[in-house]
N, C-alpha and C positions, 0 to 999 in steps of 0.2 A: 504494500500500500504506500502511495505518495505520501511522503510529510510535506505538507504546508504551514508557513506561521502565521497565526491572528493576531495581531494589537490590539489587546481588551483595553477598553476605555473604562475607570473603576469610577464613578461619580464621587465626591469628596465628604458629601453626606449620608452617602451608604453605610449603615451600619454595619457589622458581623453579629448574628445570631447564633447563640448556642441552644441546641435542640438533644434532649434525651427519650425522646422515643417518636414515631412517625407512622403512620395511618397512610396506607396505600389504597388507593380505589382506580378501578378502570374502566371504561368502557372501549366499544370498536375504535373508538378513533385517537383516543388518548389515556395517559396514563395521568393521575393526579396525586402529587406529594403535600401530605400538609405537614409541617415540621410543627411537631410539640414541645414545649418545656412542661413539665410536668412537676408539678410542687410540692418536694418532699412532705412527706406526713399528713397530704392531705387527699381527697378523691377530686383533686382540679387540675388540670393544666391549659395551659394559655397556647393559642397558636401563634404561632411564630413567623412561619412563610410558607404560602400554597401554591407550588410549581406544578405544571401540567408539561406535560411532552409528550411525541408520537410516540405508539407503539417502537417503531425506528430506534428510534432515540432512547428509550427505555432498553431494550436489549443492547446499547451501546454503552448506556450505563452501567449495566450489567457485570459486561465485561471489563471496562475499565474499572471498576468498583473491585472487583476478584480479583488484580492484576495488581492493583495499588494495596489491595490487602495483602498477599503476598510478598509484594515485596517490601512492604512495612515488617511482616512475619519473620521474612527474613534478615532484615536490621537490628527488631527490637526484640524476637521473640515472640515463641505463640503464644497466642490470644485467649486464654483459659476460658468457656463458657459455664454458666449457669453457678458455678461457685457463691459468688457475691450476689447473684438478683434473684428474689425470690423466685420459688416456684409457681406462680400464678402469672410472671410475667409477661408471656403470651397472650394470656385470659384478661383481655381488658376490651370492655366494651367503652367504646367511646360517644358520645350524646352531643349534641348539638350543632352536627353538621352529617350535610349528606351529600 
């Protein structure tokens, strides 16, 4: 595959969002991210950013996502699951969006 480079233009009042958990939903023609923050000790969290992309683009995430996990794996060490997060934390119904 070609590489080519983009010049991201980062606007100067853009914040960064930190997001600890995230709600996937899709239909035929797009995929939809809503990033959560979720507030320890309580049943609330706040959303944070709701990104949509194609199908396309979803499987490209995908794989970039797997590729960058990897080789973070590789630098820092595997990634231990389920140890520290409860076991229910799959089992979360989410309320107030659809």
């Amino acid at each position: 595959m070609a590489q080519r480079e983009i010049s991201v233009n980062i606007p100067g009042d853009l914040d960064p969002v930190y997001s600890n958990r995230i709600q996937i939903a899709y239909k035929e023609d797009e995929f939809t991210f809503m990033f959560l923050h979720e507030i320890p000790g309580t049943n609330q969290a706040r959303a944070k950013a709701i990104v949509s992309i194609s199908p396309r683009h979803a499987k490209n995430l995908l794989q970039v996502l797997a590729k960058s996990m990897q080789d973070f794996e590789q630098k820092h060490g595997q990634i231990s699951q389920g140890e520290s997060a409860p076991a229910t934390e799959g089992n979360v119904t989410i309320r107030g969006y659809s």
